[in-house]
Backbone as a printed PyTorch tensor [residue, N CA C, xyz], in Angstrom:
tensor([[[129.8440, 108.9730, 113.5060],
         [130.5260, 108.9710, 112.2190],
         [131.2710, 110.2980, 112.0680]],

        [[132.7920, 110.1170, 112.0510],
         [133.3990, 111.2820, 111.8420],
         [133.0230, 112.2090, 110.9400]],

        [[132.6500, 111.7190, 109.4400],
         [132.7460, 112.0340, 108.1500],
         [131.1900, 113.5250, 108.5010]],

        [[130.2010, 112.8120, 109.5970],
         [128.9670, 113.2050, 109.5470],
         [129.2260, 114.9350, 110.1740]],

        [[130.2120, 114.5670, 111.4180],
         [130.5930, 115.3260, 112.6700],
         [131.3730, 116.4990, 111.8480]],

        [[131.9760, 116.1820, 110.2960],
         [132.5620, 117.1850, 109.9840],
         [131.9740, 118.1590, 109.0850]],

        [[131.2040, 117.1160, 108.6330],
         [129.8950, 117.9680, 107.7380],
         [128.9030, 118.6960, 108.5640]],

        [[128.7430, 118.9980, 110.0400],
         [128.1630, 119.1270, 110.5540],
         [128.6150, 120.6730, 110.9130]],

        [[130.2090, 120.5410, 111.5890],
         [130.7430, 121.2070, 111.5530],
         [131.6320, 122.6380, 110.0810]],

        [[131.0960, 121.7010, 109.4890],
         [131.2380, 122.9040, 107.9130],
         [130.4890, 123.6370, 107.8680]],

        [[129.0040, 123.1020, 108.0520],
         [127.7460, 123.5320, 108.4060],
         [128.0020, 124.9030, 109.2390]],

        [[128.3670, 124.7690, 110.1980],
         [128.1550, 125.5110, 111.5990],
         [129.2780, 127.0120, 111.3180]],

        [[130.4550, 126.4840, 110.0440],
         [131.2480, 127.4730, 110.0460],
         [130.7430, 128.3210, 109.1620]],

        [[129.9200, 127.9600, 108.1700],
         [129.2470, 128.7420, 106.6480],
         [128.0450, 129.7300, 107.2940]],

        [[127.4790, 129.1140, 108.6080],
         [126.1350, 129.9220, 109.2730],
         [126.7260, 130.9720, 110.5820]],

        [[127.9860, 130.4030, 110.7850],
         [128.5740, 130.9270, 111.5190],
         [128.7960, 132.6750, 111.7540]],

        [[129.1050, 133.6760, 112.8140],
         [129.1570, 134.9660, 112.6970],
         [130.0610, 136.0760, 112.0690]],

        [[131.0800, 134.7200, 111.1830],
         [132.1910, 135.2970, 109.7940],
         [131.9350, 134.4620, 108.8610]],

        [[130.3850, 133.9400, 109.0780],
         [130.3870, 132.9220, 107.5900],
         [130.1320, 133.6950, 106.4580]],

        [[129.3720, 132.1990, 105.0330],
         [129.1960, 133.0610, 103.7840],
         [128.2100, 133.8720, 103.8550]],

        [[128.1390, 135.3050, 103.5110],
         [126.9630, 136.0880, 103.2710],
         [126.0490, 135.4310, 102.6590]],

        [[126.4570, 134.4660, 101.7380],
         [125.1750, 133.8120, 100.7720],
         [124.2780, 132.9890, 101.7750]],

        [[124.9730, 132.1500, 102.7250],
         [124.5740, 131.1800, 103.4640],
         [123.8630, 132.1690, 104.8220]],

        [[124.0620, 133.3970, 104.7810],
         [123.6510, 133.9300, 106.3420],
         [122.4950, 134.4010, 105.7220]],

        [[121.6920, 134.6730, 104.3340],
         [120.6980, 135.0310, 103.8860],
         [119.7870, 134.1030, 103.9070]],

        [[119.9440, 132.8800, 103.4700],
         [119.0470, 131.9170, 103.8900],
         [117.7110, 132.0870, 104.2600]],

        [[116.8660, 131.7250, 103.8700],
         [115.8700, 131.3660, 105.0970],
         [115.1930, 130.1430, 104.6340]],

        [[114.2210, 129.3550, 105.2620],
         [113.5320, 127.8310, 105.0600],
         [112.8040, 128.1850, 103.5070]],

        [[112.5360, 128.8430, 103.1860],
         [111.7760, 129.6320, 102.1130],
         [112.5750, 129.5160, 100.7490]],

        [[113.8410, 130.2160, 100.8290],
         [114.4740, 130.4840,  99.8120],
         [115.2670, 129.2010,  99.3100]],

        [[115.6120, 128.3420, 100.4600],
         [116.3710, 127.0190, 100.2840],
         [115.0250, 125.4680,  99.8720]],

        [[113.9850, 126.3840,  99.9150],
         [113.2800, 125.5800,  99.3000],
         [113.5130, 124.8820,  97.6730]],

        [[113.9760, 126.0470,  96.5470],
         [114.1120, 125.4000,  95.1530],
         [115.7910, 124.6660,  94.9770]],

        [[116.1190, 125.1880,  96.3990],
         [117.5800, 124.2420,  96.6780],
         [117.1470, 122.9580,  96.6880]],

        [[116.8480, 122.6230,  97.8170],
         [116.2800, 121.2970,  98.2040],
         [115.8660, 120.4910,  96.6520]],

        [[114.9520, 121.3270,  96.5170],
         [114.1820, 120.4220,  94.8520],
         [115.2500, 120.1520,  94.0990]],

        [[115.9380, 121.0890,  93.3910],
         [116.6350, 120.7380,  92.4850],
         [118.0320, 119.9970,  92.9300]],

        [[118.0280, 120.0870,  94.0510],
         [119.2740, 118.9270,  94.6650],
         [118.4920, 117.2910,  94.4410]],

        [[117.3100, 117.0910,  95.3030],
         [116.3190, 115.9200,  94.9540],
         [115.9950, 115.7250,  93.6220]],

        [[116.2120, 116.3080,  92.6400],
         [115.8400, 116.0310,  91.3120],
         [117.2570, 115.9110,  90.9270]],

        [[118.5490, 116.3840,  91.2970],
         [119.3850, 115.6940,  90.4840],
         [119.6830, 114.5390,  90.8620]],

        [[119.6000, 113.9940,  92.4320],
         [119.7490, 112.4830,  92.8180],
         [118.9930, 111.6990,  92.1150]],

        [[117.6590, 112.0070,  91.4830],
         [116.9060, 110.8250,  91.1630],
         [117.4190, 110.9050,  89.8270]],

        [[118.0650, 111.9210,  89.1930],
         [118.7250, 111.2190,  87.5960],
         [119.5360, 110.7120,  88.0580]],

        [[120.4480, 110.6760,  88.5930],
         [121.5370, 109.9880,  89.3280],
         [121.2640, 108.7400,  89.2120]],

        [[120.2960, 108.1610,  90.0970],
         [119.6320, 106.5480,  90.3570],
         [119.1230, 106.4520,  88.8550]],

        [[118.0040, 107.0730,  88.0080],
         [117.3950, 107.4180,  86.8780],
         [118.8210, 106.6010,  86.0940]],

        [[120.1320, 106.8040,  86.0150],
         [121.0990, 106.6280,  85.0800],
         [121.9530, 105.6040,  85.3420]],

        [[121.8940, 104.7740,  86.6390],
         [122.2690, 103.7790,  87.2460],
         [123.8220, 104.2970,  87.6920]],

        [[123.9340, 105.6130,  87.7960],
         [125.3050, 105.8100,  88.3470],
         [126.0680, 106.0230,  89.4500]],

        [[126.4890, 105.1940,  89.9690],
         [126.3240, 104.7160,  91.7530],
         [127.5270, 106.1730,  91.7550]],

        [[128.3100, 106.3100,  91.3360],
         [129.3190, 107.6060,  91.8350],
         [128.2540, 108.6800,  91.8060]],

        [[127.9910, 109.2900,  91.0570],
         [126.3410, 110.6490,  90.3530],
         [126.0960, 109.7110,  91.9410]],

        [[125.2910, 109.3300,  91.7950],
         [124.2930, 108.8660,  93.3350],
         [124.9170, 109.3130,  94.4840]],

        [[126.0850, 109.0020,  94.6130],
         [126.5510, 109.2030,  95.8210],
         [127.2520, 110.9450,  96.0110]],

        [[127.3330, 111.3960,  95.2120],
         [128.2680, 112.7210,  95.1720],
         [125.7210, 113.3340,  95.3120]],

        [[125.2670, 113.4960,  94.7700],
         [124.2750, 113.8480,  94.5970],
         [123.3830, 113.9520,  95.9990]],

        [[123.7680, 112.3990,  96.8960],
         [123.2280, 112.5120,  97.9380],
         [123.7560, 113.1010,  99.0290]],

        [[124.9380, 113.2000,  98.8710],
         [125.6840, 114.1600,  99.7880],
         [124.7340, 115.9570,  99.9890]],

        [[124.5550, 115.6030,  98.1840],
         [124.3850, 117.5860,  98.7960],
         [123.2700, 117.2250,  99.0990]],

        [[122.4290, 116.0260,  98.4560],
         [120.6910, 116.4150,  99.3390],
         [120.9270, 116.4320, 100.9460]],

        [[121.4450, 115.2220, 101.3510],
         [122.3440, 115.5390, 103.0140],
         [122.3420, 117.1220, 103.4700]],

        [[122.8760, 117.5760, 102.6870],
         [123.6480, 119.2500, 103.1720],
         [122.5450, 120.1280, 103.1930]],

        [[121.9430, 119.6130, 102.4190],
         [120.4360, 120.6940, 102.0690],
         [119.7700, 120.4340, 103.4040]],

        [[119.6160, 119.0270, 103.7970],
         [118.5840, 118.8290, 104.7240],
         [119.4950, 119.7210, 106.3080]],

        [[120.5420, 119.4840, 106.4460],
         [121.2230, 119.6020, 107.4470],
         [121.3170, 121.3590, 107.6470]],

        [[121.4330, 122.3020, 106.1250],
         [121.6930, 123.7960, 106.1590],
         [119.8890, 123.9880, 106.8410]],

        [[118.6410, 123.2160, 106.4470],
         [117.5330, 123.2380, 106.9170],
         [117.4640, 123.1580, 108.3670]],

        [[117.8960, 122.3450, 109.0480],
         [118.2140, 121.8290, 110.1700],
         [119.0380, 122.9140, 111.1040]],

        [[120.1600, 123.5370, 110.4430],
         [120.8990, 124.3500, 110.9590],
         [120.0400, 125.4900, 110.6800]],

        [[119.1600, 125.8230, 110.1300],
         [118.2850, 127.0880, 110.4750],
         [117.1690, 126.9510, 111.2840]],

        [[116.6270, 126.3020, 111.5250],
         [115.5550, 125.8170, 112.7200],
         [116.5720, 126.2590, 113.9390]],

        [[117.6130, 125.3520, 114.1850],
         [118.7000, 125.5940, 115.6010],
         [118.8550, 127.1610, 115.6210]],

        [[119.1010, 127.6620, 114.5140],
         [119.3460, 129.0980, 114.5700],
         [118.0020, 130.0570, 115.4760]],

        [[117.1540, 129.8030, 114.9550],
         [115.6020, 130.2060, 115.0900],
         [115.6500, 129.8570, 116.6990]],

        [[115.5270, 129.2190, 116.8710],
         [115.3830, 127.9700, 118.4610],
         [114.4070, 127.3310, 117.8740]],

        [[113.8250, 126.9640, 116.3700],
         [112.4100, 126.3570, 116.7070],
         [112.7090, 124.5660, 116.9380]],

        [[113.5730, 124.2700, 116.2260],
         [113.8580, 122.5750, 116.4520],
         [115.4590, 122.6700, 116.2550]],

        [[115.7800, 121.2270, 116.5950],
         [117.1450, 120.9270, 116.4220],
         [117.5100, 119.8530, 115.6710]],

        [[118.3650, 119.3360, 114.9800],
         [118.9180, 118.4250, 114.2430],
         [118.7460, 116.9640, 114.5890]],

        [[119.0720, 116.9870, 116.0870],
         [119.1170, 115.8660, 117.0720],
         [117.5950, 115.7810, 117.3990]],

        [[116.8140, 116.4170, 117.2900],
         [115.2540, 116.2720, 117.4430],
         [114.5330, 115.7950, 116.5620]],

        [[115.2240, 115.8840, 115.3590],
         [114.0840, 116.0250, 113.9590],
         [114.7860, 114.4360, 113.7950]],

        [[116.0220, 113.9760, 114.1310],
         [116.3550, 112.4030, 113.9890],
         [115.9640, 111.6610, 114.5980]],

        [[115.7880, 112.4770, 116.0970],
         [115.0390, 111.3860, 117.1840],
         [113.3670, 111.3890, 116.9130]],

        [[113.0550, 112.3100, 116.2320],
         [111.7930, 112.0540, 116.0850],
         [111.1790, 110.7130, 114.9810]],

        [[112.0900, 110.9270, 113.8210],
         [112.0650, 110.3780, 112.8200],
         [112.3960, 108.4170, 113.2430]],

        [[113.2830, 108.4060, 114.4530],
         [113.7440, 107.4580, 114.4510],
         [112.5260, 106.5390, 114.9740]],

        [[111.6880, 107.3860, 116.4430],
         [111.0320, 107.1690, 117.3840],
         [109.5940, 106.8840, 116.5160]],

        [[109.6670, 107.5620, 114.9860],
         [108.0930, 107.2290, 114.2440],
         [108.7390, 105.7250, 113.4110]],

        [[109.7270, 105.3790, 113.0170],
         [109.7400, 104.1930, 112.4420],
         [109.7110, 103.3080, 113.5220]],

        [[110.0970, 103.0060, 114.3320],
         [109.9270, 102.2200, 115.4940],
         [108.3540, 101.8250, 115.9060]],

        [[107.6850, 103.1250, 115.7140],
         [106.3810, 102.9630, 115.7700],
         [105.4310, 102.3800, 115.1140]],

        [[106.3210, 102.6960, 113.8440],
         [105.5410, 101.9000, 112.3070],
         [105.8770, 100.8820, 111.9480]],

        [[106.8360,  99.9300, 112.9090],
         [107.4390,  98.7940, 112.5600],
         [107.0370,  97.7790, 113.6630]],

        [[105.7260,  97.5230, 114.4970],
         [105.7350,  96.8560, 115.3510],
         [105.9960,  95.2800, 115.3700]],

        [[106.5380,  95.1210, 113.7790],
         [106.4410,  93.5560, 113.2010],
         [108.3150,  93.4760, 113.6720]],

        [[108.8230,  94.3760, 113.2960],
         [110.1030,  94.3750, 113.6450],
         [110.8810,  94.4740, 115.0590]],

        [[110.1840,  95.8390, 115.5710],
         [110.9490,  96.3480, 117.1790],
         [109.7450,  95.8990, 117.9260]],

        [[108.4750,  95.2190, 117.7660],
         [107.5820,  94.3290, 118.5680],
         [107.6890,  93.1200, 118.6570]],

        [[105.9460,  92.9490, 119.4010],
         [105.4210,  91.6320, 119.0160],
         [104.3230,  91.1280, 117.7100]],

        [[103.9490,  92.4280, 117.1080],
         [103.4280,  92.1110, 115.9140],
         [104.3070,  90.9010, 114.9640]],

        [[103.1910,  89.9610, 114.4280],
         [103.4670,  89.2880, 112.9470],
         [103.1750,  89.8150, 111.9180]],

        [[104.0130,  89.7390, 110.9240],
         [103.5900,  90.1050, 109.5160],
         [104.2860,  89.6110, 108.7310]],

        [[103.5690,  88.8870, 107.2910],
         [104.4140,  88.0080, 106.9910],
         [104.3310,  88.7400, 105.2200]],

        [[104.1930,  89.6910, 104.8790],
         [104.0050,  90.2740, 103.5890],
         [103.8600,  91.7560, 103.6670]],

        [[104.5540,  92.5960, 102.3700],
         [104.5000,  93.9070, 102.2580],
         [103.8500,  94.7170, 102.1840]],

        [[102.5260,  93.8400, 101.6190],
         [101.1740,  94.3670, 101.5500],
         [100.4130,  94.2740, 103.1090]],

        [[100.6880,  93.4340, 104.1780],
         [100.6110,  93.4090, 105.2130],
         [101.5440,  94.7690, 106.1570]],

        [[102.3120,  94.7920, 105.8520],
         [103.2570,  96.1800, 106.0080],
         [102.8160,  97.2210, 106.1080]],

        [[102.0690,  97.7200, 104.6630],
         [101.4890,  98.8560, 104.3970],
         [100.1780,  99.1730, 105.3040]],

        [[ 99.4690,  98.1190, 105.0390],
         [ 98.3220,  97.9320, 105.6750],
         [ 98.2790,  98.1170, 107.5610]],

        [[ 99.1980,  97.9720, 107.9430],
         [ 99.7020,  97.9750, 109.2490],
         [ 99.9900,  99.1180, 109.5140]],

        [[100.5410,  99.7480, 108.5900],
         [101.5260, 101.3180, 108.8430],
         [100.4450, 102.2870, 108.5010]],

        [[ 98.8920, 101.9530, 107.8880],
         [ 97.7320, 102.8900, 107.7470],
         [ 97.2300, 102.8250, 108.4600]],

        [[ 97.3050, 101.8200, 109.3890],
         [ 96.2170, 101.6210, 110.5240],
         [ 97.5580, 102.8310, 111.8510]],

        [[ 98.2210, 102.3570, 111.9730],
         [ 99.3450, 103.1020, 112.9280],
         [ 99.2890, 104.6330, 112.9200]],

        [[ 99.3950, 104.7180, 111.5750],
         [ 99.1200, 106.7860, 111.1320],
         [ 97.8770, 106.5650, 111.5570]],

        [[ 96.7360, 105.8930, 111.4870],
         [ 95.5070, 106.3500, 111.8580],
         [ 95.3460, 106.9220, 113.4550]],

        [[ 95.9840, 105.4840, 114.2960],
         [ 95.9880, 105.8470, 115.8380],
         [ 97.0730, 107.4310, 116.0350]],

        [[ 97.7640, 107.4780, 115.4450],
         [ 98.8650, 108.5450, 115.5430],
         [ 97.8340, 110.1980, 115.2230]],

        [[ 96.4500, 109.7660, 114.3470],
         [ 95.4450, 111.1810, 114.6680],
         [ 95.2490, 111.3140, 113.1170]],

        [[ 96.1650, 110.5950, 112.0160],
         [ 95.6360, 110.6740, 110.7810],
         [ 94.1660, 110.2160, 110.3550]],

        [[ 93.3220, 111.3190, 110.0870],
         [ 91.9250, 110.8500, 109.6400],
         [ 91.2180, 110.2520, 108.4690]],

        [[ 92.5340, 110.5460, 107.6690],
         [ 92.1460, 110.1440, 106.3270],
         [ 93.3390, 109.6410, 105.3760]],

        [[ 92.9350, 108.4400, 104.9410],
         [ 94.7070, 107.7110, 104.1680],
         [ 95.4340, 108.6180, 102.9670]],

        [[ 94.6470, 109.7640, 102.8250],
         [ 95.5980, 110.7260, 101.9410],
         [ 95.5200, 111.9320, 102.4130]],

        [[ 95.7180, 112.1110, 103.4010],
         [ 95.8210, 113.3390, 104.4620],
         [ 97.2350, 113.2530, 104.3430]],

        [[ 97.8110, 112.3460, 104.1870],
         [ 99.6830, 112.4550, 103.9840],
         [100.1690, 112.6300, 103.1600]],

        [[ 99.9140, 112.8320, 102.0550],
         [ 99.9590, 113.2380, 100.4190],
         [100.2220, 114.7530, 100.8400]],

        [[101.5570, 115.0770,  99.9870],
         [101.9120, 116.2360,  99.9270],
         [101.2050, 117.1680,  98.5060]],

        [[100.5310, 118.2550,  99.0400],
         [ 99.9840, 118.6940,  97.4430],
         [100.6670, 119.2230,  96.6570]],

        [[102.1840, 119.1570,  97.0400],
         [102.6540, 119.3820,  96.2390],
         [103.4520, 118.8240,  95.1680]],

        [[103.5160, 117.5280,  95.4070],
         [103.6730, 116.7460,  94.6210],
         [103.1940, 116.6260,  93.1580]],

        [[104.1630, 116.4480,  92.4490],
         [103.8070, 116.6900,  90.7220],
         [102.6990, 115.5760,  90.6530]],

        [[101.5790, 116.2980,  89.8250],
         [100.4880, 115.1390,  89.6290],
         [100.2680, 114.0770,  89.3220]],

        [[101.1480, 113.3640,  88.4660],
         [101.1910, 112.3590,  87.9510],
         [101.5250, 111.3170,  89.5080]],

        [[102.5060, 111.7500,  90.4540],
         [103.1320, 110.8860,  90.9860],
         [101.7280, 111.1190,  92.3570]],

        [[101.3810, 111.9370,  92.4050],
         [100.0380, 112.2030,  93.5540],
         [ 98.8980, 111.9040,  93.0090]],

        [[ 98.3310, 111.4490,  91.7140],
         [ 97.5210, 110.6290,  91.4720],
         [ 97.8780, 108.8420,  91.8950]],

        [[ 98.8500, 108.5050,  91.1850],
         [ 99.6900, 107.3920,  91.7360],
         [ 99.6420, 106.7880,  93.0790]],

        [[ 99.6880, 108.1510,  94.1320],
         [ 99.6980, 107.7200,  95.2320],
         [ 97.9800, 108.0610,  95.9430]],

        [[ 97.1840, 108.4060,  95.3390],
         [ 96.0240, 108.3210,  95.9550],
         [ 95.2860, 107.3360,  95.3050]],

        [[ 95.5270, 106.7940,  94.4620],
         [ 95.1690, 105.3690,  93.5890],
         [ 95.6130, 103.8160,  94.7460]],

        [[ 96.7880, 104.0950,  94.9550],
         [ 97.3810, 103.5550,  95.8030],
         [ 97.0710, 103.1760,  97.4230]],

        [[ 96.3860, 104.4040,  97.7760],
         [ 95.5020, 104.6300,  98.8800],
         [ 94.3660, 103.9620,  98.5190]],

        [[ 94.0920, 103.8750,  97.5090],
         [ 92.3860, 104.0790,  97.6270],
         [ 92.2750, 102.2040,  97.3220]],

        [[ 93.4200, 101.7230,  96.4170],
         [ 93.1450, 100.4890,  96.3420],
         [ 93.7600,  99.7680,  97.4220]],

        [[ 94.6370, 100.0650,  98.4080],
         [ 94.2180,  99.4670,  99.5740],
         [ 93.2820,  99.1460, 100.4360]],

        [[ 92.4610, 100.2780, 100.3710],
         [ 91.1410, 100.4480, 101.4020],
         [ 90.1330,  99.7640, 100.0650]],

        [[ 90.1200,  99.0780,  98.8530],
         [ 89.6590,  98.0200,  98.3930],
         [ 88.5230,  99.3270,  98.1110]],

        [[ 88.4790, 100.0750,  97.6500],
         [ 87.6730, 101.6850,  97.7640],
         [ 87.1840, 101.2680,  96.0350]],

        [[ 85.8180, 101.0560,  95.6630],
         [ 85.2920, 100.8160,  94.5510],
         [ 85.2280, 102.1560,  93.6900]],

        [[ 85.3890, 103.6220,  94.0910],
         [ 85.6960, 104.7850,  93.7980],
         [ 86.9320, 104.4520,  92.1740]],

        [[ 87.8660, 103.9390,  92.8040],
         [ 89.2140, 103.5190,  92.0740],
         [ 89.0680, 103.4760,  90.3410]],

        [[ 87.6890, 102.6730,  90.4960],
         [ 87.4580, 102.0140,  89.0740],
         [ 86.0610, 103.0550,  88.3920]],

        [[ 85.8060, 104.0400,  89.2110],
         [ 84.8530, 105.1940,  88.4570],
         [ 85.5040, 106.2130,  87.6570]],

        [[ 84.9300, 106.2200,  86.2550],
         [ 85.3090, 107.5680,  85.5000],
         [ 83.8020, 108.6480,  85.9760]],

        [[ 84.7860, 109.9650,  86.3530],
         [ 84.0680, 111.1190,  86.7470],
         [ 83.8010, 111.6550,  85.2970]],

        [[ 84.9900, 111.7470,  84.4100],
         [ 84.7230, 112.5240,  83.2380],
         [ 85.2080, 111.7880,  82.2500]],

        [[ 85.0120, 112.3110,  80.5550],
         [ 85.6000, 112.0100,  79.3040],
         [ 86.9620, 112.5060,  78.6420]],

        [[ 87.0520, 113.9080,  79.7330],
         [ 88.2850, 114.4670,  79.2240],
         [ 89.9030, 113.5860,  79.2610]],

        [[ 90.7570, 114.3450,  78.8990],
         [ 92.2460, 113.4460,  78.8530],
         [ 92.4690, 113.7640,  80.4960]],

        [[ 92.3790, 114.3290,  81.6210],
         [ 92.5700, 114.2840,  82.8080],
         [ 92.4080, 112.5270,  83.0900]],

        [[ 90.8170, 112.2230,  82.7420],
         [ 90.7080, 110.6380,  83.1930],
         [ 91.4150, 109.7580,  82.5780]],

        [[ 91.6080, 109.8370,  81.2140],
         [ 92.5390, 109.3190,  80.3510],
         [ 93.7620, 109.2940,  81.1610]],

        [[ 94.1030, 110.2930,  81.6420],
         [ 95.3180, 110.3730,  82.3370],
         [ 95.4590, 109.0100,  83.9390]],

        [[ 94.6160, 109.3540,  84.5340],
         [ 93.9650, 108.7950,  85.5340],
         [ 94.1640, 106.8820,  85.2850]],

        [[ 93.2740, 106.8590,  84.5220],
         [ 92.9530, 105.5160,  83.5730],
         [ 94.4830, 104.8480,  83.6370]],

        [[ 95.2390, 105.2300,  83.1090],
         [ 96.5310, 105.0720,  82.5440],
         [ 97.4470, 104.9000,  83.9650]],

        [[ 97.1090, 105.8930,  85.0280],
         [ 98.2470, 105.8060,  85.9610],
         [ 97.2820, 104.4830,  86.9960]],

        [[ 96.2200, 104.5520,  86.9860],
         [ 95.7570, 103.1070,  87.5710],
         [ 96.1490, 101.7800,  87.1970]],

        [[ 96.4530, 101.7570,  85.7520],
         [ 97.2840, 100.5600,  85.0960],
         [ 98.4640, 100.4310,  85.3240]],

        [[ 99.1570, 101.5340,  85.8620],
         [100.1610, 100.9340,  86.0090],
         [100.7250, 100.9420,  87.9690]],

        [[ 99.5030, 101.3980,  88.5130],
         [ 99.3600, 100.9310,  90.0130],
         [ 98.9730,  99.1620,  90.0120]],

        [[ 98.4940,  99.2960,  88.7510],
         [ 98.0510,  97.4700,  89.3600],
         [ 99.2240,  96.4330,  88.9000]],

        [[ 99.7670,  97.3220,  87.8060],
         [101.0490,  96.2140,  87.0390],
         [102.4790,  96.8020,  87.9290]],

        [[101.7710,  97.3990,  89.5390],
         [103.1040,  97.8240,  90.2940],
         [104.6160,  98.9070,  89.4830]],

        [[103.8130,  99.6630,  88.4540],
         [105.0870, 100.2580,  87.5340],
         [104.6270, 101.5030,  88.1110]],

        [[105.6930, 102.5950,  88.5980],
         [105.6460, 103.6290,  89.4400],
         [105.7520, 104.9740,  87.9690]],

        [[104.7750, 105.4600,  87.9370],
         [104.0920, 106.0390,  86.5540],
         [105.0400, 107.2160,  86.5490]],

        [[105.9500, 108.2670,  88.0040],
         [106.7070, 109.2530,  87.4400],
         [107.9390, 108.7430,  86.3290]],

        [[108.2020, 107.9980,  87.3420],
         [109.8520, 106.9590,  86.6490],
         [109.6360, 106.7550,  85.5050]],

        [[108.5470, 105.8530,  84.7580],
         [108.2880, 105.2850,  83.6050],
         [108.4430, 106.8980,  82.6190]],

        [[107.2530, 107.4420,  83.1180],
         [107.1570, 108.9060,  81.9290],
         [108.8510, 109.5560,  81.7170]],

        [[109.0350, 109.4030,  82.5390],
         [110.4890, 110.6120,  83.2740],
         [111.5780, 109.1980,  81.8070]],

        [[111.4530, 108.1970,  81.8250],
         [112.3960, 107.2440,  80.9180],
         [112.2910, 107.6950,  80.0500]],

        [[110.8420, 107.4150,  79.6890],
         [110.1100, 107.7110,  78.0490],
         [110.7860, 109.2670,  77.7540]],

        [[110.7900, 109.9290,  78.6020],
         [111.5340, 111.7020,  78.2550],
         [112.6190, 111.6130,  77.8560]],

        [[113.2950, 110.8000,  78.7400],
         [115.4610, 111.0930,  78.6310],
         [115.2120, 109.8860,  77.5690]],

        [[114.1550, 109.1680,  76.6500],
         [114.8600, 108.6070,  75.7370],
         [114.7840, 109.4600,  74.5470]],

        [[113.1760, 110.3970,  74.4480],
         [113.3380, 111.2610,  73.3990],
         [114.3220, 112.1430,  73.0720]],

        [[114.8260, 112.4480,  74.1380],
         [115.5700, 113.9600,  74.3900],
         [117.3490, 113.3000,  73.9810]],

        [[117.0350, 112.0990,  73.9020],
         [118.6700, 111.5130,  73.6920],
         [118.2360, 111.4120,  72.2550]],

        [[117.1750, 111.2280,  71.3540],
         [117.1800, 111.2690,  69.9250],
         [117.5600, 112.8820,  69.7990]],

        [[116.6210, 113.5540,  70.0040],
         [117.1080, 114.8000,  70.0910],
         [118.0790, 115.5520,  69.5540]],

        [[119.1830, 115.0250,  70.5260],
         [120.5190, 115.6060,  71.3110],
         [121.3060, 115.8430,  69.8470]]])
């Protein structure tokens, strides 16, 4: 893709040895609250149903990942072309219903397939892949999610009385009614904030 080859190459001129000073300061560290707040404006983007916002939005998350990419190459620690072939070579892996001979005839069969796969791959535990950094609401969500796959009777125990479980309580209801609890809260916000305004 030309369009990719030139963004690639913009890339290479900004890191380059007359590039921007801003861009030669860099490091994986500092382009970290880049990254975020590029990923948080795409999801208002989608959040607002605005396919132009979406697409101008994903570009820079693109650029973010790629200025990431172009600092690894810098380093020698990885390369661009590595981190795709890797990425490509793990869905392939996780798809044996597709690029195999596996059957699977449901999504919930999917998932269930792709926990067992991370398992052989050395994952020991189904939320060992949970990033901790993930805002809580959406990492409760997803260890609820875990846990009611593995049919885990844990799911349905209150530990405590405080509003934490309350909290808990609430994002399990809406793991079972399939409603993805950041999105929902994140609505309920941009509708107050539009009385607000």
């Amino acid at each position: 893709m030309k369009e990719f080859e030139h963004l690639l190459s913009v890339a290479d001129r900004l890191l380059g040895p007359n590039g921007c000073p801003w861009d030669l300061e860099q490091t994986f560290f500092t382009l970290q609250p880049y990254l975020l707040e590029e990923t948080h404006e795409l999801i208002e983007a989608i959040d607002q149903e605005n396919r132009e916002k979406t697409m101008e939005e994903l570009g820079d998350v693109l650029y973010a990942l790629i200025f990431i990419a172009k600092l690894g190459e810098k380093e020698g620690s990885f390369t661009l072309s590595r981190s795709i072939q890797t990425v490509a070579e793990k869905l392939i892996r996780r798809h044996p219903h597709i690029f195999g001979e596996k059957k699977i005839s449901s999504a919930e069969d999917v998932a269930s397939n792709w926990e067992e796969v991370k398992k052989k791959e050395g994952k020991k535990s189904p939320i060992a892949d949970i990033p901790p950094t993930l805002p809580a609401l959406a990492r409760a969500q997803k260890v609820i999610s875990k846990m009611r796959r593995k049919k885990n009777p844990i799911i349905e125990e209150k530990i405590s009385d405080d509003i934490g479980q309350r909290f808990w309580d609430l994002v399990r209801e809406a793991e079972q009614k399939g409603i993805e609890a950041e999105s929902a809260l994140r609505k309920i916000c941009l509708a107050y904030e539009e009385k607000i305004k």
